[in-house]
C-alpha positions in Angstrom: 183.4 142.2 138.5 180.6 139.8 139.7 180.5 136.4 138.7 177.4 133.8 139.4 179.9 131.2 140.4 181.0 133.7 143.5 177.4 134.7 144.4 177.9 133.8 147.9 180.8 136.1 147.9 178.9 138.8 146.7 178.0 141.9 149.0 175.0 142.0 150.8 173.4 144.8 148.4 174.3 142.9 145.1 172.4 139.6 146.6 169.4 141.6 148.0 169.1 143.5 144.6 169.8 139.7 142.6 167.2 137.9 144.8 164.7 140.8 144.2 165.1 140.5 140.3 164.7 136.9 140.1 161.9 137.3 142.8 160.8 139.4 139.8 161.1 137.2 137.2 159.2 134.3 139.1 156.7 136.6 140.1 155.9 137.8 136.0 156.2 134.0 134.5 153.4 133.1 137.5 151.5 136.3 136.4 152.1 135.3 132.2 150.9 131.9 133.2 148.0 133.3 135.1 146.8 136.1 132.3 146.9 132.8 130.0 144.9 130.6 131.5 142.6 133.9 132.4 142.6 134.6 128.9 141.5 130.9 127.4 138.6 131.2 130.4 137.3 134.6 129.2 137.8 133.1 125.0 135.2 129.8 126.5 132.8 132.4 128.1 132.6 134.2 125.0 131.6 131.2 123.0 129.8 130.1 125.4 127.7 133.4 125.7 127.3 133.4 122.0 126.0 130.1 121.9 123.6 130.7 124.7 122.6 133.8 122.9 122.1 131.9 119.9 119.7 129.5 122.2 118.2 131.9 123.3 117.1 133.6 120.5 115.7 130.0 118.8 114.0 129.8 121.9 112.2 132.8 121.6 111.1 132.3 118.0 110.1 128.8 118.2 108.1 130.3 121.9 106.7 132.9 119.3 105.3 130.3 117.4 103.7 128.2 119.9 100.2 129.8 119.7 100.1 129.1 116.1 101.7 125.2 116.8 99.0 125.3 119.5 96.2 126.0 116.9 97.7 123.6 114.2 97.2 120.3 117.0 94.1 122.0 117.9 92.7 121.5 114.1 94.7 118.1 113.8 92.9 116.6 116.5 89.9 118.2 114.5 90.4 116.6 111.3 91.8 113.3 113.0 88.4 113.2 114.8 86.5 113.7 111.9 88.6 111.0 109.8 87.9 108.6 112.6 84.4 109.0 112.6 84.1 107.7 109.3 85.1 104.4 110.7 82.7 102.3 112.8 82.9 100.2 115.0 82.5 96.5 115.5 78.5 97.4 116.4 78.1 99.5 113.3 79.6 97.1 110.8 76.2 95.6 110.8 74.2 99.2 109.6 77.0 99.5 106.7 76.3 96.4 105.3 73.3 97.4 104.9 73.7 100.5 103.7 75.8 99.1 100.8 73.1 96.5 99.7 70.6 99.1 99.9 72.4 101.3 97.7 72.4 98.5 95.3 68.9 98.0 95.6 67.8 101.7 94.7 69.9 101.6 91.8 68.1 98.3 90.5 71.1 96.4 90.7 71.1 92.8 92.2 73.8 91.1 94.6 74.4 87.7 93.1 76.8 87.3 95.8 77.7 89.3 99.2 80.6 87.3 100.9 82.2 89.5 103.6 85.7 87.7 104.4 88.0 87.8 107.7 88.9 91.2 109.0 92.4 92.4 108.4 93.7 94.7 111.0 96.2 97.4 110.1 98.5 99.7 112.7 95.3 102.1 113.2 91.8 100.7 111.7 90.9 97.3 110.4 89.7 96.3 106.7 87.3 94.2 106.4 87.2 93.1 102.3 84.1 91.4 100.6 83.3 89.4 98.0 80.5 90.8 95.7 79.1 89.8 92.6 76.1 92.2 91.2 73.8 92.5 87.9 72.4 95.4 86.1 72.6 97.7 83.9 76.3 99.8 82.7 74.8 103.0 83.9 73.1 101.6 86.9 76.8 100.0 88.2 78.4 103.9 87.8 75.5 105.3 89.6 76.6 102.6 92.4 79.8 103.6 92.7 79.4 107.0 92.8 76.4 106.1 95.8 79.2 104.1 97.6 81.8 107.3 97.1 79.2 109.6 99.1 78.5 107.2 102.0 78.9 108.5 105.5 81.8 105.5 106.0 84.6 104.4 103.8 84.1 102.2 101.4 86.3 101.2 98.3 86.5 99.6 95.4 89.1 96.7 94.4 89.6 93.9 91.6 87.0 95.2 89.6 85.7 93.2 86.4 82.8 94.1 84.5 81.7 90.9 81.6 79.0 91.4 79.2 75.7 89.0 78.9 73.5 88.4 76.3 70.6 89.8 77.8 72.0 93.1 78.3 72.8 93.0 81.4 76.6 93.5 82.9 77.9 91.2 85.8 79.8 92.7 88.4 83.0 91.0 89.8 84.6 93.4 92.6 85.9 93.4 96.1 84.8 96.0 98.3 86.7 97.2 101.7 85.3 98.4 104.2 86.9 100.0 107.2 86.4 100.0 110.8 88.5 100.9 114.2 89.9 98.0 116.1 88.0 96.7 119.0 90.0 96.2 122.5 91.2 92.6 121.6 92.5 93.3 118.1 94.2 96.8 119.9 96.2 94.5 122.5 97.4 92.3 119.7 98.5 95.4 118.0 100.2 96.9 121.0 102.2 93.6 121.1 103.7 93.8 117.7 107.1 96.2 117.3 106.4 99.3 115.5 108.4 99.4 112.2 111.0 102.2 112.4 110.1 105.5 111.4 113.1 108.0 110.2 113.3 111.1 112.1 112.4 114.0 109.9 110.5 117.2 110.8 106.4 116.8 110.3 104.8 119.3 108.1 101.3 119.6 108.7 98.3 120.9 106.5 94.7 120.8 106.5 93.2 117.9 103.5 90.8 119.7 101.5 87.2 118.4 102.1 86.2 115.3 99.6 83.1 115.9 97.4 81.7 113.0 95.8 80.5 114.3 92.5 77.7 112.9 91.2 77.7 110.0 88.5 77.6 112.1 85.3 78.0 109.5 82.2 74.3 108.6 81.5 74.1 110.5 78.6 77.5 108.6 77.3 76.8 105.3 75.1 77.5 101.9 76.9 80.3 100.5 75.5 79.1 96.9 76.2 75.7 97.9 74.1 77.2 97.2 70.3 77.1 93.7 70.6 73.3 94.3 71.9 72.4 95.8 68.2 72.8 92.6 66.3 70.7 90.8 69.3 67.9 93.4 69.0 67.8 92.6 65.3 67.3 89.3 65.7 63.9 89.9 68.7 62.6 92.1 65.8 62.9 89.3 63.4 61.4 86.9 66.2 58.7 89.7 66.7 57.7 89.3 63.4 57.6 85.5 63.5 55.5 85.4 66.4 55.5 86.9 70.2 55.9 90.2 71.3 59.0 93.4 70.9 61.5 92.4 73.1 62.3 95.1 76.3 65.0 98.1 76.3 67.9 95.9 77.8 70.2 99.5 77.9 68.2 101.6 80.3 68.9 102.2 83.4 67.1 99.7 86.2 64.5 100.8 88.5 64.6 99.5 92.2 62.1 97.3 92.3 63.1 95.1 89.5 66.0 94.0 91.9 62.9 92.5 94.0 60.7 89.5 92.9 57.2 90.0 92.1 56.1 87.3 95.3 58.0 89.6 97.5 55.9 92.4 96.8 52.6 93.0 97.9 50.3 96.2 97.7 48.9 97.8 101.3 47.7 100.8 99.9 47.6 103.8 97.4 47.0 107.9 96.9 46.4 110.2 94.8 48.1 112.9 93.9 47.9 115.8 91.7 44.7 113.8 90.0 46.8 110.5 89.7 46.4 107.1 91.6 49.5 105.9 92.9 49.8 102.3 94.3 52.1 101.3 97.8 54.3 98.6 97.8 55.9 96.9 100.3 59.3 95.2 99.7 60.7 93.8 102.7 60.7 97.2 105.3 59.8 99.7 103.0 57.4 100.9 101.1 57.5 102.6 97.5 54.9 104.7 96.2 54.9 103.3 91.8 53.2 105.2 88.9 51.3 103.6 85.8 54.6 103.0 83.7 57.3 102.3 86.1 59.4 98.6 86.4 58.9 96.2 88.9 60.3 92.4 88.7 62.8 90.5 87.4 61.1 89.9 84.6 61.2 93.8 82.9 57.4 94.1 84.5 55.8 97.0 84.2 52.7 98.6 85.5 50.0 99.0 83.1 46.8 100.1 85.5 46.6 100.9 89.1 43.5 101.2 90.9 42.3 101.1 94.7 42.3 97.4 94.9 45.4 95.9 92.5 48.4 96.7 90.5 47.9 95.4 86.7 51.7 94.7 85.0 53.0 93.3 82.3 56.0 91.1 82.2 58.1 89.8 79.3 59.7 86.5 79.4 61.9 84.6 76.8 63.0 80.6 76.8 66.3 80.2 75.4 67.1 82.3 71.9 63.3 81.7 71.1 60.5 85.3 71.0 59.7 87.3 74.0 56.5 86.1 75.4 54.6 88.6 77.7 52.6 87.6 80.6 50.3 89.8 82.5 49.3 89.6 86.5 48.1 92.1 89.3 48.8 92.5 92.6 45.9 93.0 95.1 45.0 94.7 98.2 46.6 93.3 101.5 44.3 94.5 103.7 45.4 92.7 107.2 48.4 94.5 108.8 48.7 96.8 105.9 48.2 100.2 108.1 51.2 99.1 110.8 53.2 98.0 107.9 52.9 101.8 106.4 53.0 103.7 109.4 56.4 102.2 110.7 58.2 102.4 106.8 59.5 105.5 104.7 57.4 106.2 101.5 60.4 106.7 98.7 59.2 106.9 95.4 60.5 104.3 93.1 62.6 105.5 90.3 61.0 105.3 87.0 
């Protein structure tokens, strides 16, 4: 009987054939250990195959998509264009200004005060607030505000306070922004400061809908600041019959020329049209083309007789709480300079 303690003594045959089966043995662990770590190899491909796969395949959507992505930036830079163009610039603050008190001015309302203050510059445009004060009538400041909603530039409306007076007119506290792109010098400051941190989250992108303005619409609606008005009017029909004249409609709407004085004015002109004289006036750089029966003035003038050479109006004027007193003047002719002065300004037609 063999015995592993007398291997040595074994005979040749038995230690060949005992070599050769543990030879054997060596030879299948190695091979186990092999087909193992083959195994584990062939497992990672797998995953990794399915996850390349899986890459692949959002690849290809998201690459499916791009033409559509590619139209979406094309319209963003579209609508970011056209956004930006609504601000000026530094130059074109100027022509805004402008455009606001001429707004005013056709509604017949009057800037007691116009204070622009210092600019305020924001991560991508700069605000520029200002101090207004204005007088007229309650229709005639919702007909502003809807003129200053449909201006080419942004302009908005802030801290507004509307008070009462006793001549019928409404005064006006607000604070108006304007906005305009930073110049070079406020961009460099802006560069310098840290942006604030913005969470990470995916953008989704749609077109605004286009802003329309819509027109002021509450002139037929009663003012609510007239009530206190009907006591007042009671008391210039009592005055009226003491002496002096009816006092004037303090609830309609102002023309534009009664936001000008009557020295600033100055006729260079008329026509006639459709078998009616109509005189030219110039205010300032424009002239405005006034009927028999329109308001000019401060003073609730208004035209009585228009021929070649003058403008006949009536004004009414009251002292204190004592009658209305009316007072009558013309405006004649200015011959000299009157031709340049037409040619060069628009001919608008004042608003009855």
């Amino acid at each position: 009987m063999l015995r592993l303690k007398k291997a040595s003594l074994w005979p040749l045959p038995a230690r060949l054939a005992s070599a050769a089966l543990t030879a054997a043995l060596v030879a299948a662990l190695l091979h186990l250990a092999w087909l193992h770590g083959l195994l584990a190899a062939v497992q990672a491909a797998q995953g990794e195959e399915a996850r390349l796969r899986t890459t692949y395949l959002q690849a290809q959507a998201r690459a499916g998509r791009l033409p559509g992505w590619r139209e979406q930036q094309r319209r963003a830079g579209a609508e970011l264009a056209r956004l930006e163009w609504q601000l000026p610039n530094s130059q074109q603050m100027a022509a805004l200004l402008s455009d606001i008190n001429a707004a005013g001015q056709s509604r017949g309302v009057q800037f007691t005060l116009f204070k622009p203050g210092l600019p305020q510059p924001q991560a991508y445009y700069v605000a520029l607030p200002i101090a207004v004060q204005l007088r007229g009538a309650y229709h005639a400041m919702g007909e502003l505000m809807a003129d200053l909603a449909r201006l080419r530039r942004i302009v908005t409306v802030h801290e507004l306070a509307l008070t009462g007076g006793k001549d019928g007119m409404l005064t006006l506290d607000a604070v108006l922004h304007a906005y305009r792109l930073p110049d070079a010098q406020e961009r460099a400051a802006l560069a310098r400061v840290p942006p604030l941190p913005i969470q990470q989250a995916p953008l989704a992108w749609r077109v605004l809908p286009d802003f329309i303005p819509l027109p002021y619409a509450g002139t037929a609606l009663p003012d609510p600041f007239a009530a206190p008005l009907q006591a007042q009017q009671a008391q210039q029909a009592q005055q009226a019959a003491r002496g002096g004249v009816a006092g004037p409609d303090l609830r309609r709407p102002r023309a534009a020329l009664e936001s000008v004085a009557l020295p600033a004015l100055s006729m260079v002109g008329s026509v006639r049209h459709a078998g009616r004289l109509s005189a030219l006036l110039l205010a300032g750089q424009r002239v405005y083309r006034v009927e028999v029966g329109q308001h000019l003035g401060q003073d609730h003038g208004v035209v009585t007789a228009i021929s070649e050479q003058a403008v006949q109006y009536r004004e009414l004027l009251r002292e204190a709480d004592g009658p209305w007193r009316e007072r009558r003047g013309s405006l004649g002719l200015q011959v000299a300079g009157s031709a340049g002065a037409a040619a060069k300004a628009s001919l608008p037609e004042a608003a009855p």
